[in-house]
DRENTIZA-370363 format. One record per atom (N, C-alpha, C): x, y, z; residue in three letters. Coordinates in steps of 0.1 Angstrom, whole numbers, plus 5000, padded with zeros to 4 digits. Example, Ala and Ser with C-alpha at 12.3 -4.5 7.8 and 13.67 -1.06 7.14 Angstrom:
2
513249435078ALA512349555078ALA513249675078ALA512849785071SER513749895071SER512950005079SER
END
This chain:
79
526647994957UNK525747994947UNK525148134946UNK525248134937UNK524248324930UNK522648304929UNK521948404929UNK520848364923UNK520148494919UNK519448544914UNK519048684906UNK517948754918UNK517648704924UNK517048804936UNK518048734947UNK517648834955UNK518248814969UNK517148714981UNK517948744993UNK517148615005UNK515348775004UNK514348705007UNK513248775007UNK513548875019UNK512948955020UNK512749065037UNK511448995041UNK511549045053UNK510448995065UNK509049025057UNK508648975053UNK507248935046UNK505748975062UNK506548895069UNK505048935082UNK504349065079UNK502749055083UNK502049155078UNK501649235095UNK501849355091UNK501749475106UNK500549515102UNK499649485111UNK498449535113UNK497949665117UNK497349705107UNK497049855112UNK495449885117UNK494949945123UNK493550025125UNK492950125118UNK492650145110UNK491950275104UNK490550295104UNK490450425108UNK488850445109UNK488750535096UNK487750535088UNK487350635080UNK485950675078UNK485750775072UNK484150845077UNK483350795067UNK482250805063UNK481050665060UNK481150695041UNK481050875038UNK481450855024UNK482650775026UNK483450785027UNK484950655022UNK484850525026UNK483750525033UNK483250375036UNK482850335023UNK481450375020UNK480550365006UNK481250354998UNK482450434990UNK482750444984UNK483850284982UNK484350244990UNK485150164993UNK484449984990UNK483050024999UNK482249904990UNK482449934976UNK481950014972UNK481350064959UNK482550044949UNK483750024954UNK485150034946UNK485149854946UNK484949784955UNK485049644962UNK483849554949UNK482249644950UNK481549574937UNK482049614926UNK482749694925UNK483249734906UNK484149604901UNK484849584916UNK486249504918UNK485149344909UNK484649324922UNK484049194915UNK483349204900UNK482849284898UNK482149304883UNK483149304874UNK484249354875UNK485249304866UNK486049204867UNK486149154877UNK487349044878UNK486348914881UNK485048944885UNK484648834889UNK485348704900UNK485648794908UNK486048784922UNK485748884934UNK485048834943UNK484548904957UNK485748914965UNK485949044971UNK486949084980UNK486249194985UNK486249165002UNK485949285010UNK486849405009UNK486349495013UNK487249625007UNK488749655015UNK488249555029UNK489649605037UNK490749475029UNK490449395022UNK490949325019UNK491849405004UNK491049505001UNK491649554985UNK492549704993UNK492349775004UNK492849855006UNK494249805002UNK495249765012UNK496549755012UNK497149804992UNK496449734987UNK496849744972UNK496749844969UNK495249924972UNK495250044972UNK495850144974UNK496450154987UNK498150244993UNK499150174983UNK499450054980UNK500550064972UNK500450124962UNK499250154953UNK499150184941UNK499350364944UNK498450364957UNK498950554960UNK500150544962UNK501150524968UNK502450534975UNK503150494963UNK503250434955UNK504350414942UNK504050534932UNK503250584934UNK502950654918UNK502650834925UNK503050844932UNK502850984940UNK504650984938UNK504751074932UNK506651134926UNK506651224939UNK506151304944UNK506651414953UNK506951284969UNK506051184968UNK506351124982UNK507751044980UNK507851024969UNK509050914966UNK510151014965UNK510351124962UNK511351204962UNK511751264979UNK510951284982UNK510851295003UNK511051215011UNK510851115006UNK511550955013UNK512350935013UNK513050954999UNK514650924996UNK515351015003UNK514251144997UNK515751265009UNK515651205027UNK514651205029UNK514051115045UNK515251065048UNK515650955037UNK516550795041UNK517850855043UNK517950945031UNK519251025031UNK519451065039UNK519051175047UNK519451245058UNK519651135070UNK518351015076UNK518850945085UNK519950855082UNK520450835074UNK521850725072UNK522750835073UNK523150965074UNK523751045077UNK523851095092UNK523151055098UNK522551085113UNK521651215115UNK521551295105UNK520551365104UNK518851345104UNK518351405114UNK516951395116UNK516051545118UNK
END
C-alpha cells in the first residue's frame, strides 16, 4: 500500500536547559501576554519558545544554506 507521507520520525521530545538573562526573560513573558491577548489562550513562555526556534531556524536563509552544505560534507565523510 502507498500512502502520501511516509512512516512519521521519532517524534520523542529532547529536553533542553537554557538559561537566559532577565531582559529575555521579561521580554519572553511580555511575548507569552501578547500571545494570550491575541489568541485568547494562556501559554507559559517556555511552552511558546520551541515554536519560536522553529520560526527562527526556518526563515534564517544563511543557516539553511550551512546546514545543507554541513549534511553534504558529512554524507561524504568529510568533517
Amino acid at each position: 500500500m502507498s500512502l502520501r507521507i511516509g512512516q512519521l520520525l521519532d517524534r520523542t521530545p529532547v529536553k533542553l536547559n537554557v538559561s537566559v538573562d532577565p531582559d529575555r526573560a521579561c521580554a519572553l513573558a511580555d511575548y507569552a501576554a501578547i500571545y494570550a491577548e491575541t489568541y485568547g489562550a494562556h501559554e507559559k513562555p517556555e511552552t511558546l519558545v520551541p515554536a519560536m526556534l522553529e520560526m527562527f531556524l526556518s526563515s534564517d536563509a544563511g543557516f539553511k544554506r550551512a546546514r545543507k552544505a554541513l549534511h553534504a560534507r558529512a554524507s561524504k565523510g568529510d568533517t
